[in-house]
N, C-alpha and C positions, 0 to 999 in steps of 0.2 A: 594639418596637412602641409609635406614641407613645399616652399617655391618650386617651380620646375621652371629652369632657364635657361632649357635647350631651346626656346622661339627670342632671346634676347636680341641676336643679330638679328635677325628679321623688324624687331619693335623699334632697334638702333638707327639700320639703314631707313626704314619707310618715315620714322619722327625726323631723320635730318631730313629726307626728301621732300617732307610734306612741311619742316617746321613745325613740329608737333611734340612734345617732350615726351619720347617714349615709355617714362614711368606713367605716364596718362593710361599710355597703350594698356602696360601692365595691369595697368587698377582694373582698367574694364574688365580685363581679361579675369582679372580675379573675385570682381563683382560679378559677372556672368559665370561662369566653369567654375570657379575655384581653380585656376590652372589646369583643368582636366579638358584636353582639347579633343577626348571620345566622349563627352557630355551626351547623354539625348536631346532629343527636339524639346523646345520651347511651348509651354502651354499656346503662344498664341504664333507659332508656326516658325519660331528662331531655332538657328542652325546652327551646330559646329561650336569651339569654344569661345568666340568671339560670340557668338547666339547671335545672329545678326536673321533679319528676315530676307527670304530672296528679292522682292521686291528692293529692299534697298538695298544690297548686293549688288544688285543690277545696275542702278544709278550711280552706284560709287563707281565702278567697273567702267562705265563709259565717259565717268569724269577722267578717269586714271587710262582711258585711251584701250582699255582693254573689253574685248566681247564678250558681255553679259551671257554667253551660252557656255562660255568655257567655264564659267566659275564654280568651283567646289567650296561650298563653306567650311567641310570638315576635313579639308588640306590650308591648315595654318596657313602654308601660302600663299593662298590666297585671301584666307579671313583675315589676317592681319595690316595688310597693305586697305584692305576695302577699310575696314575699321578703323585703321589710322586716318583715312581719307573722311571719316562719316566723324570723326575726333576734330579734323581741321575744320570744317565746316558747322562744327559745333563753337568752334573758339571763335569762326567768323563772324558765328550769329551772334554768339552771348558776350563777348569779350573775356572770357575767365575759363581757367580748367572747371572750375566747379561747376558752370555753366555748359561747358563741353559735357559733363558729366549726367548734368540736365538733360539736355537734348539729345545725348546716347542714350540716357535708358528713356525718353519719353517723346523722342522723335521733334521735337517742339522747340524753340527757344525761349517759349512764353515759362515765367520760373513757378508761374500757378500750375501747371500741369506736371512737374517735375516732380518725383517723389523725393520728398529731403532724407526720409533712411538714406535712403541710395548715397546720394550725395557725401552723405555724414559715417556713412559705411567707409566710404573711396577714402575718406583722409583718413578717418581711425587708424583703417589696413595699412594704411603706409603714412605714418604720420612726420616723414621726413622727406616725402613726395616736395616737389615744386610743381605746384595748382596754379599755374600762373603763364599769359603769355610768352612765350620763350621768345628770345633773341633774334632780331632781323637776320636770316641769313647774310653770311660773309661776301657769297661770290653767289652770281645767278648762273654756275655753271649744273646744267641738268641732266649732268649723268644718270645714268638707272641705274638707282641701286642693287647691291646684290639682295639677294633674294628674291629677286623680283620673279613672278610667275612668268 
């Protein structure tokens, strides 16, 4: 199936906002949907092509200053900024994309809980990805970025 990279600006602006290397963004996206962001529900209640569950939608939403009621998983829009958000907090916890990658699909930072396909899926797909903390921002200027919901 080929890429689809009409959500790129969206993974661009929300990775420089959040510090997050939007190829991460990407992988998930691709580990969850395949790029297909009309995906169905998730066997265990994930949404939209991020697959993200409401429940954490929610928490991402109110880290990111936004109300949890507004949120549509299956408008990119919004899945991608919450995702990127639930990616940064994966790098807080684990220190590594691969870890970020753990804790996306397993909610956990513990790497016993983490399914290593997954993991081992995410670099195969993109084997010229950087899996790895990205760069202290430049400037702490916090603009919102475009696309923002």
């Amino acid at each position: 199936m080929p890429v689809v990279d009409d959500y790129d600006p969206l993974f661009d602006a929300w990775g420089k906002a959040l510090n997050v290397d939007p190829q991460l963004g990407k992988t998930v996206f691709w580990l969850e949907s395949s790029h297909n962001p009309n995906i169905g529900n998730g066997a265990d209640g994930e949404i939209g092509g991020m697959q993200m569950k409401p429940e954490t939608a929610g928490l991402m939403a109110k880290k990111l200053g936004f109300n949890p009621r507004d949120v549509n998983l299956r408008d990119m829009g919004w899945a991608v900024p919450l995702a990127m958000q639930y990616l940064a907090d994966g790098i807080n916890a684990t220190g590594s994309g691969e870890g970020a990658l753990g804790y996306y699909q397993s909610g956990s930072a513990d790497p016993r809980k983490w399914r290593q396909s997954y993991i081992e899926q995410g670099v195969k797909s993109y084997p010229n990805m950087t899996l790895h903390l990205p760069p202290p921002p430049e400037a702490t200027a916090s603009a919102q970025p475009q696309g923002a919901p």
